[in-house]
N, CA, C and O atoms as a printed pandas DataFrame, in Angstrom:
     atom_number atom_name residue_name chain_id  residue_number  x_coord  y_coord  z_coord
0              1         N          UNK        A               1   76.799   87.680  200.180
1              2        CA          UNK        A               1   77.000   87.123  198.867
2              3         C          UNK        A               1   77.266   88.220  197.837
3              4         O          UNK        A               1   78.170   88.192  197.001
4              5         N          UNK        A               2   76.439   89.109  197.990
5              6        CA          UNK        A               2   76.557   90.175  197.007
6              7         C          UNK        A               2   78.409   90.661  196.980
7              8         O          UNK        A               2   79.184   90.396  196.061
8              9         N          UNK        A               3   78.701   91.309  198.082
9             10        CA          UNK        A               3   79.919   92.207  198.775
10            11         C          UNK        A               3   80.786   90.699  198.028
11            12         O          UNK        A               3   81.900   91.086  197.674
12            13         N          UNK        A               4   80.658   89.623  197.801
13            14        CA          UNK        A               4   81.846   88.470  197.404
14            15         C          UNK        A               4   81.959   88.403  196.195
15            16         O          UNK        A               4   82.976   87.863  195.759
16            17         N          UNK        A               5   80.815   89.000  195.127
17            18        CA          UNK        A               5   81.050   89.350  193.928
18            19         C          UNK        A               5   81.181   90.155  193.455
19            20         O          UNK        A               5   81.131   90.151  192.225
20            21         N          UNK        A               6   81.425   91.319  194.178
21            22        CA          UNK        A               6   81.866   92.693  193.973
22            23         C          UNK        A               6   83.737   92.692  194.349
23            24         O          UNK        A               6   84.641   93.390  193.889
24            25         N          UNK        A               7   83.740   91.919  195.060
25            26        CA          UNK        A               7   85.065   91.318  195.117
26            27         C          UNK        A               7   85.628   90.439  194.221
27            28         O          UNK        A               7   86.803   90.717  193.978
28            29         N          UNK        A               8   85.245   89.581  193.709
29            30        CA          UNK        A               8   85.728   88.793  192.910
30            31         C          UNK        A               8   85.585   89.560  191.511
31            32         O          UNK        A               8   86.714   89.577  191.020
32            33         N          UNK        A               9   84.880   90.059  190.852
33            34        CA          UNK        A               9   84.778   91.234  189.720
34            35         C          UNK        A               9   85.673   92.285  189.601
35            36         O          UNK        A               9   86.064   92.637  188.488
36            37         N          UNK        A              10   86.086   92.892  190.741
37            38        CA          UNK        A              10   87.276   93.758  191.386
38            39         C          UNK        A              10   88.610   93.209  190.990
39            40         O          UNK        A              10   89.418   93.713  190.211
40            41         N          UNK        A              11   88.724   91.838  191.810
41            42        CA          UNK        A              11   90.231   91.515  191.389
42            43         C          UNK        A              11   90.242   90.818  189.751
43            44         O          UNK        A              11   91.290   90.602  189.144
44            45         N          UNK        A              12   89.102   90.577  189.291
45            46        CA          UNK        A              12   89.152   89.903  188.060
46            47         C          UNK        A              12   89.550   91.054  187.177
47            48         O          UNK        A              12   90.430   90.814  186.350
48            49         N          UNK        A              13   89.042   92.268  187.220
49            50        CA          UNK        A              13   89.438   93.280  186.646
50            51         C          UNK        A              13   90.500   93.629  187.070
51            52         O          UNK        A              13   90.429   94.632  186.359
52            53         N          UNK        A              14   91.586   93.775  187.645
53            54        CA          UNK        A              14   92.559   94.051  188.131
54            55         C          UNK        A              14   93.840   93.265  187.463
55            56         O          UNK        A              14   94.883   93.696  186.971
56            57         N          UNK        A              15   93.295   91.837  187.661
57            58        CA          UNK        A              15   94.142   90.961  187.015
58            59         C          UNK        A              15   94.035   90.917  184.928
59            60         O          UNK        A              15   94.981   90.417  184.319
60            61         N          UNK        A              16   93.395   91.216  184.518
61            62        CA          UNK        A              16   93.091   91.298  183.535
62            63         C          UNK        A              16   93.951   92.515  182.809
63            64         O          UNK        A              16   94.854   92.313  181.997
64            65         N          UNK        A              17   93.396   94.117  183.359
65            66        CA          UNK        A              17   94.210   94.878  183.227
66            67         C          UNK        A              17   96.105   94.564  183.688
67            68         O          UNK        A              17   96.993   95.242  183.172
68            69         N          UNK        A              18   96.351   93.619  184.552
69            70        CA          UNK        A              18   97.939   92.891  184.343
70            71         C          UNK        A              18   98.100   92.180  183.351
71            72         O          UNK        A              18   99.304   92.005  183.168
72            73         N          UNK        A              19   97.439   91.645  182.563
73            74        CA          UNK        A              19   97.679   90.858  181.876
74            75         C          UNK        A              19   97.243   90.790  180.312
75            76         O          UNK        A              19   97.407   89.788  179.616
76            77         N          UNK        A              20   96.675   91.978  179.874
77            78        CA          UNK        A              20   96.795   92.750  178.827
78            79         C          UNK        A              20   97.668   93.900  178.976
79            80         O          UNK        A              20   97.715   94.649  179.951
80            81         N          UNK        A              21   98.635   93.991  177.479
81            82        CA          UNK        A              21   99.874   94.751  177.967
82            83         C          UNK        A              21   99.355   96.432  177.177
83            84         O          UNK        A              21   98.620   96.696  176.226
84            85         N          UNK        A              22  100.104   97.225  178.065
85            86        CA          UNK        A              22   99.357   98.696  177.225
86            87         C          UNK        A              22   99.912   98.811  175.721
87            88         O          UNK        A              22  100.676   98.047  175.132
88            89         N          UNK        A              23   99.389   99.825  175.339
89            90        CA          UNK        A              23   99.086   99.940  173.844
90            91         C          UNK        A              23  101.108   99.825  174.022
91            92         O          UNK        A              23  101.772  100.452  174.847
92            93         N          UNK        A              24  101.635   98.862  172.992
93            94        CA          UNK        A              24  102.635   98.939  172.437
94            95         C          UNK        A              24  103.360  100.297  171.628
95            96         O          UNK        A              24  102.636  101.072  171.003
96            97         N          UNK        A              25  104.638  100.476  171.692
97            98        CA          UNK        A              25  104.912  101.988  171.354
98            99         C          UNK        A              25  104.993  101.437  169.593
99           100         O          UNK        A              25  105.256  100.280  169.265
100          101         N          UNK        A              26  104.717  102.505  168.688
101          102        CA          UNK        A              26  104.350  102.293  167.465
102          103         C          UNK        A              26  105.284  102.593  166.509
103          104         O          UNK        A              26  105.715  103.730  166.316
104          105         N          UNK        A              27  105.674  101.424  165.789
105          106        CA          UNK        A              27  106.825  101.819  164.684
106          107         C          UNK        A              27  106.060  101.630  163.248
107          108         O          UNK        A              27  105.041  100.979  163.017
108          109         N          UNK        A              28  106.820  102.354  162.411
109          110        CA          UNK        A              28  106.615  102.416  161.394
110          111         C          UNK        A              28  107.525  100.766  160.805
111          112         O          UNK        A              28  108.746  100.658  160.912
112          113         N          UNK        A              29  106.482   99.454  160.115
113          114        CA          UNK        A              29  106.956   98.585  160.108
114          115         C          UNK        A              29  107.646   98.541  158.551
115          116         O          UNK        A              29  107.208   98.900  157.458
116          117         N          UNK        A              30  108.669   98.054  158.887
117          118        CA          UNK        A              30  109.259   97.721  157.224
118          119         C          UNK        A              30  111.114   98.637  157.421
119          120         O          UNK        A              30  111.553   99.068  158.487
120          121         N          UNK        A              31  111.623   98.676  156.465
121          122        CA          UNK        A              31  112.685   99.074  155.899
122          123         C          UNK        A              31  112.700  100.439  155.659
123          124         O          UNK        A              31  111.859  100.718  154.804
124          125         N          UNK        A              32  113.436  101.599  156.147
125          126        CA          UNK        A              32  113.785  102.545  155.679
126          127         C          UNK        A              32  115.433  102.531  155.095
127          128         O          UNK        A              32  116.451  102.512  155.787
128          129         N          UNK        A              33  115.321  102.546  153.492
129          130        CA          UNK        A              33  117.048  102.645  152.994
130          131         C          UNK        A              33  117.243  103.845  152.968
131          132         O          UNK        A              33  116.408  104.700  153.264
132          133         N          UNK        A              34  118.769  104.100  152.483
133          134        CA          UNK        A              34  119.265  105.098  152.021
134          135         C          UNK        A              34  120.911  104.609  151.642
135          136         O          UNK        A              34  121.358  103.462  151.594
136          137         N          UNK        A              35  121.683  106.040  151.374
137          138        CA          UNK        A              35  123.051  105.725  150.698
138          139         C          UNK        A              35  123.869  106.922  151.098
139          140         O          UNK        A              35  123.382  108.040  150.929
140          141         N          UNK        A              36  125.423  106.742  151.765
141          142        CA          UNK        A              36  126.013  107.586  152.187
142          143         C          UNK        A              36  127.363  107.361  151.824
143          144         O          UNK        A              36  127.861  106.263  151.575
144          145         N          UNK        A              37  127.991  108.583  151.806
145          146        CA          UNK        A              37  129.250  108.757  151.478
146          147         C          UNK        A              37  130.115  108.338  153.018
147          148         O          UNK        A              37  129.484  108.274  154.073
148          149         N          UNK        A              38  131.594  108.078  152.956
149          150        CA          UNK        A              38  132.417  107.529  154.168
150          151         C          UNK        A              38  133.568  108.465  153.915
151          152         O          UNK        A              38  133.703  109.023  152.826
152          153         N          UNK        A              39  134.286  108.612  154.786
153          154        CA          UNK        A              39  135.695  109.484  154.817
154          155         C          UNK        A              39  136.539  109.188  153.671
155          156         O          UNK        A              39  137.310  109.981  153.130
156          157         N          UNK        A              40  136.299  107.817  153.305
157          158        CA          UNK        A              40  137.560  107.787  151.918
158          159         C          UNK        A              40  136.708  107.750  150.483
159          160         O          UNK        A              40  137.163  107.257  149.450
160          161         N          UNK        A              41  135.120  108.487  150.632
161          162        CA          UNK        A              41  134.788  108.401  149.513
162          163         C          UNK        A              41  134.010  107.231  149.047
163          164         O          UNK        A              41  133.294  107.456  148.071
164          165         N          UNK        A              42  133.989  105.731  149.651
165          166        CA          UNK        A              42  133.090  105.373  149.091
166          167         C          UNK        A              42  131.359  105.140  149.765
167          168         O          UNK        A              42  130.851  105.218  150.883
168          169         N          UNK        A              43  130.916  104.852  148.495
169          170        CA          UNK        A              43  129.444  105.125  148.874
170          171         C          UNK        A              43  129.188  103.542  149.322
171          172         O          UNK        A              43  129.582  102.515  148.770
172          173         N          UNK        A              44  128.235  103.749  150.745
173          174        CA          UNK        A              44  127.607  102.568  151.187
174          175         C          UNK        A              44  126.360  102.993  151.379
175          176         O          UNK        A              44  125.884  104.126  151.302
176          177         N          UNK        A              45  125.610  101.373  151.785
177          178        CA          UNK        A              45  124.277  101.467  151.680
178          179         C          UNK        A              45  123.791  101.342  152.995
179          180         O          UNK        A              45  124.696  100.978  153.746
180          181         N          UNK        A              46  122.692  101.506  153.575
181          182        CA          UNK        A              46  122.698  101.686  155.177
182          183         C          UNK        A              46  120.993  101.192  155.142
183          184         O          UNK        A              46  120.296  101.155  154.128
184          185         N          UNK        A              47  120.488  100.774  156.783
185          186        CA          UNK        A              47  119.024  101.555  156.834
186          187         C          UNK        A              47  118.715  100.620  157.883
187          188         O          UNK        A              47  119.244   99.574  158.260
188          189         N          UNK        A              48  117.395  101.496  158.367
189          190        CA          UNK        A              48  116.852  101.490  159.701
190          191         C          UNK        A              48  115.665  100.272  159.746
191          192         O          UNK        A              48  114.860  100.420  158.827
192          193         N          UNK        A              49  115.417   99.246  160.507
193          194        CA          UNK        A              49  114.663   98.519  160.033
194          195         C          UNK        A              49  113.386   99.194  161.245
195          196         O          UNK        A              49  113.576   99.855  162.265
196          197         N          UNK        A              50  112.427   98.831  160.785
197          198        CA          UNK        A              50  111.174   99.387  162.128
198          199         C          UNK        A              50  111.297  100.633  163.006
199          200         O          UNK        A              50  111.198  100.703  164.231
200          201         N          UNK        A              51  111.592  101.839  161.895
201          202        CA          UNK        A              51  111.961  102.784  163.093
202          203         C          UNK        A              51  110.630  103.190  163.902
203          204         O          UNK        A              51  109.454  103.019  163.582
204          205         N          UNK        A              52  111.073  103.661  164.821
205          206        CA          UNK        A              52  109.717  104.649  165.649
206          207         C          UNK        A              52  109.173  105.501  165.109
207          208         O          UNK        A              52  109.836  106.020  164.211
208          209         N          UNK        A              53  108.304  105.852  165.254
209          210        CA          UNK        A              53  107.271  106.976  165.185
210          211         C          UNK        A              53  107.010  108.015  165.559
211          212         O          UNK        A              53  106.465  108.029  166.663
212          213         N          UNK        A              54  107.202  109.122  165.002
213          214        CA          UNK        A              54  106.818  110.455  165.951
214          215         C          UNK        A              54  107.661  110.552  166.656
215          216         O          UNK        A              54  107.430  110.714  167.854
216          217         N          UNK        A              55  109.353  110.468  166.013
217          218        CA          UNK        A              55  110.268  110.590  166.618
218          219         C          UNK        A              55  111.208  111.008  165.816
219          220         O          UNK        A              55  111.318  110.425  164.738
220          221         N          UNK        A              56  112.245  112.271  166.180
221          222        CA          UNK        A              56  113.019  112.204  165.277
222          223         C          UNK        A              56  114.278  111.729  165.152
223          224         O          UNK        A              56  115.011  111.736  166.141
224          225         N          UNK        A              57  114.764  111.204  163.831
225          226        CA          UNK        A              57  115.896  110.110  164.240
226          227         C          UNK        A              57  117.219  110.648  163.102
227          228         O          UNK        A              57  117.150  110.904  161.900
228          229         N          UNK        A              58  118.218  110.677  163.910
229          230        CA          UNK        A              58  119.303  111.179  163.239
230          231         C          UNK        A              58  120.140  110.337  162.096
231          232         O          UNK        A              58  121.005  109.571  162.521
232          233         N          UNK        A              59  119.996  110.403  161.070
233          234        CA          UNK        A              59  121.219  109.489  160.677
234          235         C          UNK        A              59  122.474  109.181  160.885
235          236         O          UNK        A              59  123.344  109.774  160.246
236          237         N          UNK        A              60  122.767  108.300  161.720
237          238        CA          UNK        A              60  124.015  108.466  161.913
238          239         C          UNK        A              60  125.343  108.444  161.503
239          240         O          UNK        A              60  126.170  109.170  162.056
240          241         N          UNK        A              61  125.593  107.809  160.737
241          242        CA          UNK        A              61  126.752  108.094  159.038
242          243         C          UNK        A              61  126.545  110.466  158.563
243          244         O          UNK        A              61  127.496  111.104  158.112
244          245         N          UNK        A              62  125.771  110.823  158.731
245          246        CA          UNK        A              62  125.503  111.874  157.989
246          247         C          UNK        A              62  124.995  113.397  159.792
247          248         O          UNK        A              62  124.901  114.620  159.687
248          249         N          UNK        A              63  124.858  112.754  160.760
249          250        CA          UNK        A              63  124.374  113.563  161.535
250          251         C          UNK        A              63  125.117  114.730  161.687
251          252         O          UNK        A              63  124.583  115.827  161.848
252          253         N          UNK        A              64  126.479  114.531  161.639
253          254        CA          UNK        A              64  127.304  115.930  161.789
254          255         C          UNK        A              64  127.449  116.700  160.847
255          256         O          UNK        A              64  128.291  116.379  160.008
256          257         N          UNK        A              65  126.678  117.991  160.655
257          258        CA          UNK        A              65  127.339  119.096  159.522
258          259         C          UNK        A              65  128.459  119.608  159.652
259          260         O          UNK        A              65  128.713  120.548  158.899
260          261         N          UNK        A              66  129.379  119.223  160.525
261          262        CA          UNK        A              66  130.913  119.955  160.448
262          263         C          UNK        A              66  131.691  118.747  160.135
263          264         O          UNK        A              66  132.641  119.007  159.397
264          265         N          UNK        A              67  131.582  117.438  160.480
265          266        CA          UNK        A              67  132.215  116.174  159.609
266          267         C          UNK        A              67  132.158  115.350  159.074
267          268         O          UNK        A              67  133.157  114.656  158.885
268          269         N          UNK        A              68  130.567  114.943  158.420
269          270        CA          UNK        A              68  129.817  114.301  157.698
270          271         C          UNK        A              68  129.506  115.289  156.450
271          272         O          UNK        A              68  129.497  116.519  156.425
272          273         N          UNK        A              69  129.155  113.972  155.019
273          274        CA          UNK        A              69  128.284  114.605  154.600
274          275         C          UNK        A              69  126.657  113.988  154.554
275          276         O          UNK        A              69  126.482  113.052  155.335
276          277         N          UNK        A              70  125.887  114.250  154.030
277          278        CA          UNK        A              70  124.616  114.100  153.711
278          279         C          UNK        A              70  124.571  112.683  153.334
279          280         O          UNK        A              70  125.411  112.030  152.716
280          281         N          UNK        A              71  123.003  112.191  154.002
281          282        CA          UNK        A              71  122.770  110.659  153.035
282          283         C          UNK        A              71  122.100  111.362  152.224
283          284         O          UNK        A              71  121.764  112.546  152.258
284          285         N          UNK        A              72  121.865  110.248  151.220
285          286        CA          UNK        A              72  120.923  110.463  150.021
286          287         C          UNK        A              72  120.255  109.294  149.322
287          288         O          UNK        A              72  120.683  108.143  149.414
288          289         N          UNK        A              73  119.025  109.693  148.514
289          290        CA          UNK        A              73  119.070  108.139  147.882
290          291         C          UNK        A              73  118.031  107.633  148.901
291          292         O          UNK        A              73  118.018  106.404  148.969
292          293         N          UNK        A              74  116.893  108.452  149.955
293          294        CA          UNK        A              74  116.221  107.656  150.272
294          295         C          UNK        A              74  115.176  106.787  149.896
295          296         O          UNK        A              74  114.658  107.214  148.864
296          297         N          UNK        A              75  114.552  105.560  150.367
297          298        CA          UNK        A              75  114.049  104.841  150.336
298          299         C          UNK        A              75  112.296  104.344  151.218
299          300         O          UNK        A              75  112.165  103.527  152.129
300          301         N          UNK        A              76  111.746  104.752  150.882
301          302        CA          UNK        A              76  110.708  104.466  152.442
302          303         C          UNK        A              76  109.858  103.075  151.873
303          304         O          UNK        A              76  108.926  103.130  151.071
304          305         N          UNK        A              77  110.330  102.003  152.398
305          306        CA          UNK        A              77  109.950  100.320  152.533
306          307         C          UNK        A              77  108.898  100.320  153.587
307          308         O          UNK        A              77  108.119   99.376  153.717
308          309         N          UNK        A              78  108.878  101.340  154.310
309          310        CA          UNK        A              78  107.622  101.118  155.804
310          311         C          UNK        A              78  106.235  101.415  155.745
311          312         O          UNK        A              78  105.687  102.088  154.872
312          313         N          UNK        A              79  105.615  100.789  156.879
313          314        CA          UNK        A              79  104.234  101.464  156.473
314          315         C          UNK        A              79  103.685  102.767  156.616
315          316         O          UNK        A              79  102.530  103.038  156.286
316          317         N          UNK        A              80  104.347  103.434  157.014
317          318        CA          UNK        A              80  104.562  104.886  157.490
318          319         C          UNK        A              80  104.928  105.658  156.340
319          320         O          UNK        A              80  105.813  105.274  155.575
320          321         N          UNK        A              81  104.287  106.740  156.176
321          322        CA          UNK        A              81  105.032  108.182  155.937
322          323         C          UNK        A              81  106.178  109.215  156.179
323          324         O          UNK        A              81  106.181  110.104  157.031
324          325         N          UNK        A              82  107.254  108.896  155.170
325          326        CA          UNK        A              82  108.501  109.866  156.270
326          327         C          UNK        A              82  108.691  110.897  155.238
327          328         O          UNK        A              82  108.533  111.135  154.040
328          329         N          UNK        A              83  109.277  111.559  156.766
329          330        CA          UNK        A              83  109.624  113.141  155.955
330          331         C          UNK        A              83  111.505  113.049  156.274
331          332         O          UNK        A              83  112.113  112.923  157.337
332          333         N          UNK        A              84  111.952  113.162  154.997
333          334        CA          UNK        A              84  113.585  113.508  155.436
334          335         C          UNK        A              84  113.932  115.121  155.401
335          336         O          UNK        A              84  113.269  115.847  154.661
336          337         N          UNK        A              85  114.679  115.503  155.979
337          338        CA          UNK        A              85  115.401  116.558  156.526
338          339         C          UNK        A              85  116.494  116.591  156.119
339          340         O          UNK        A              85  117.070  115.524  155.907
340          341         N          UNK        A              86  117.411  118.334  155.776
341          342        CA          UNK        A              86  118.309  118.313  155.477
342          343         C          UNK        A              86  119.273  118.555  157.002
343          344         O          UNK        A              86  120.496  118.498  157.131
344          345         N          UNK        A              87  118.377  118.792  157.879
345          346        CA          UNK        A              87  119.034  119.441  159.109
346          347         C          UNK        A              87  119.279  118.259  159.833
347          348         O          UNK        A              87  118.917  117.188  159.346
348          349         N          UNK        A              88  119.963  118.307  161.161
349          350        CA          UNK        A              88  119.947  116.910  161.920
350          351         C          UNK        A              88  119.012  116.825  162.872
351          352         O          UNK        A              88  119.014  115.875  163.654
352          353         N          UNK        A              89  118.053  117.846  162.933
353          354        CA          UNK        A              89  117.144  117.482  163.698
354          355         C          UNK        A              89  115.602  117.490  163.435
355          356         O          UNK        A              89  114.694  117.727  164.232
356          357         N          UNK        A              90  115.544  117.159  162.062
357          358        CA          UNK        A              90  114.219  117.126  162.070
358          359         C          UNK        A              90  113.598  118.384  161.549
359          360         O          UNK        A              90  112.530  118.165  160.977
360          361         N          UNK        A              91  113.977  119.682  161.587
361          362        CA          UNK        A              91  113.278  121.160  161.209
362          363         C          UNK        A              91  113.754  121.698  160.169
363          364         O          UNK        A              91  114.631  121.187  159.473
364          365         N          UNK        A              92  113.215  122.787  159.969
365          366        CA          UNK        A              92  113.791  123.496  158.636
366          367         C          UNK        A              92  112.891  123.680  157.674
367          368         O          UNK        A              92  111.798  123.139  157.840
368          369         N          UNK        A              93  113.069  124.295  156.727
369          370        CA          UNK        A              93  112.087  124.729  155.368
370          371         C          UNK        A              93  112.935  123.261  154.645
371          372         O          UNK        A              93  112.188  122.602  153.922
372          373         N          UNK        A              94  113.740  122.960  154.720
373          374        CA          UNK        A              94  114.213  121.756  153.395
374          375         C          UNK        A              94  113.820  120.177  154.169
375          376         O          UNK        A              94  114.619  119.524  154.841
376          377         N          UNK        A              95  112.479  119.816  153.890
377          378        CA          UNK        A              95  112.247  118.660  153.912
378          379         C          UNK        A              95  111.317  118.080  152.632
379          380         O          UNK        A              95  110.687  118.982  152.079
380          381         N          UNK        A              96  111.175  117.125  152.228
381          382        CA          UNK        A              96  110.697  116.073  151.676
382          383         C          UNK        A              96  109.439  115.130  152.113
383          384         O          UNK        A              96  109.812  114.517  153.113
384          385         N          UNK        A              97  108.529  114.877  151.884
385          386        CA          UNK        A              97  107.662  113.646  152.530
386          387         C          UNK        A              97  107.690  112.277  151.243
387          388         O          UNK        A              97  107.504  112.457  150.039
388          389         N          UNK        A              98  107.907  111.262  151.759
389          390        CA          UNK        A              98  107.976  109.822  151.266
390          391         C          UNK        A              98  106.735  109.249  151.372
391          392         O          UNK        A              98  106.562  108.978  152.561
392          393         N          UNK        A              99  105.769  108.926  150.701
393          394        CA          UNK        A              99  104.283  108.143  151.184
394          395         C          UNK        A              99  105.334  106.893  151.613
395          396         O          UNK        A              99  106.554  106.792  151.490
396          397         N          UNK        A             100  104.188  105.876  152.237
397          398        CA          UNK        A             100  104.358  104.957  152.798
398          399         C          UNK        A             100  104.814  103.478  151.304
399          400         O          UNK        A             100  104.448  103.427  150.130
400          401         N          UNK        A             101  105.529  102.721  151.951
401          402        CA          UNK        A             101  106.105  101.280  150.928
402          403         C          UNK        A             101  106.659  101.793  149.615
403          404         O          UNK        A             101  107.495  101.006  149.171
404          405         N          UNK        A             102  106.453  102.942  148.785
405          406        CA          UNK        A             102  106.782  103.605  147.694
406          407         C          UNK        A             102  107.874  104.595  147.354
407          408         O          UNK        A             102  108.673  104.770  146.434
408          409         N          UNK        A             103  107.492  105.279  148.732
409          410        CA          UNK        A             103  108.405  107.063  148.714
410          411         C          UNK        A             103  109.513  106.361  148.475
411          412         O          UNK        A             103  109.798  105.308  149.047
412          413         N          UNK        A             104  110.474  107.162  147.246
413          414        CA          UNK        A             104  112.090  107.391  147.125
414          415         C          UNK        A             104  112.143  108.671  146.740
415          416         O          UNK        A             104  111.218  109.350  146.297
416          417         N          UNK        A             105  113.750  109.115  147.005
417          418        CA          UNK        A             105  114.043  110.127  146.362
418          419         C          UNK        A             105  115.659  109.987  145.786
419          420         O          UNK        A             105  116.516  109.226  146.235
420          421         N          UNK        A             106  115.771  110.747  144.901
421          422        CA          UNK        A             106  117.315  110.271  143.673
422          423         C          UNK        A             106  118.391  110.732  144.955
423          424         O          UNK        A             106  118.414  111.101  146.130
424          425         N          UNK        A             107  119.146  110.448  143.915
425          426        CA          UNK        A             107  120.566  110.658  144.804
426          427         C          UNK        A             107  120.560  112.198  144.620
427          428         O          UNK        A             107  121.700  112.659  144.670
428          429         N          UNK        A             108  120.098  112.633  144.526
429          430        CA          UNK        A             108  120.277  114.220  144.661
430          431         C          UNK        A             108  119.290  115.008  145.759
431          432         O          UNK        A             108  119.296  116.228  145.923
432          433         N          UNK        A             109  118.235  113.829  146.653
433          434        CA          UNK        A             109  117.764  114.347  147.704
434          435         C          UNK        A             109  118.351  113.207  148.678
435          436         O          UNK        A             109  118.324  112.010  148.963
436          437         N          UNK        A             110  119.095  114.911  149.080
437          438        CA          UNK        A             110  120.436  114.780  150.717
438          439         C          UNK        A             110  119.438  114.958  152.426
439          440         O          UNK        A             110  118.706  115.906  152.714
440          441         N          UNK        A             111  119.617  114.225  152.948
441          442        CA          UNK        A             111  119.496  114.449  154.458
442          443         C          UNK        A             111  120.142  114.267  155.430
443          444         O          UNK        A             111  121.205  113.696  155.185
444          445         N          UNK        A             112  119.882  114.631  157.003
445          446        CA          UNK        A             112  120.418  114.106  157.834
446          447         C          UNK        A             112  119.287  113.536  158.978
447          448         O          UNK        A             112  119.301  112.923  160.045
448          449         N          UNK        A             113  118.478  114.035  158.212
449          450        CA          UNK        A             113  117.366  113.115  160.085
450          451         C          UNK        A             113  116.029  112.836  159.304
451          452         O          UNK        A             113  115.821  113.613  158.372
452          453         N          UNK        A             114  114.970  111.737  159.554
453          454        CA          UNK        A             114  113.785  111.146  159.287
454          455         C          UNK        A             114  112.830  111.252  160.154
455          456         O          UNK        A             114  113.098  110.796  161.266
456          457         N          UNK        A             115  111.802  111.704  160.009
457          458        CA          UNK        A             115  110.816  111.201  161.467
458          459         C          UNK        A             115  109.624  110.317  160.584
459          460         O          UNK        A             115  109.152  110.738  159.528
460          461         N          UNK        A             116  109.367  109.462  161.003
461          462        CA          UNK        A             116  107.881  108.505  160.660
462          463         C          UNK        A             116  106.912  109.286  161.364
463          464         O          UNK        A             116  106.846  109.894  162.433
464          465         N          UNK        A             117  106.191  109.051  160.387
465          466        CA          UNK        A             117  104.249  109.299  160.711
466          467         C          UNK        A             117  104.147  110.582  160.476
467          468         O          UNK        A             117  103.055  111.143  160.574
């Protein structure tokens, strides 16, 4: 009797751990805007809805420094903290931090990449 509930406790735990899912990967929830220039000059408005976290993410309108220029004009709508970058990957002495639902910066702070958190 014992050895049948050491078994049944076994697969109950087993099945349980299937059927709770692991920790979900974590986004920063909400709206990140911004505003970018296009090849003929005009300015559009762009943005990332729920980006990831602890990741760095390129803008893509602005990622190339040899044929893009810079977004600007960010926005941070998420619950997260972002830092924008002037580089496309995330590093550099020229970044910015946005608190969370509040952070903007004017059209005169340019980037090319964001990371949340």
């Amino acid at each position: 009797m014992r050895m049948r509930s050491v078994v049944v406790a076994a697969v109950g735990a087993v099945a349980l751990t299937l059927t709770v899912p692991a920790s979900p990967a974590t986004a920063a929830v909400g709206l990140f805007r911004y505003q970018y220039t296009d090849d003929n000059g005009v300015v559009h408005r762009a943005r990332l809805t729920n980006p990831a976290n602890e990741e760095c993410i390129q803008i893509p309108q602005a990622a190339d420094p040899e044929t893009t220029d810079t977004a600007f004009s960010p926005r941070n709508q998420t619950t997260t903290p972002a830092t924008v970058f002037l580089t496309e990957d995330c590093s550099g002495p020229d970044y910015l931090v946005l608190p969370a639902l509040v952070g903007s910066g004017s059209a005169t702070t340019r980037f090319r990449s964001v990371v949340f958190g």
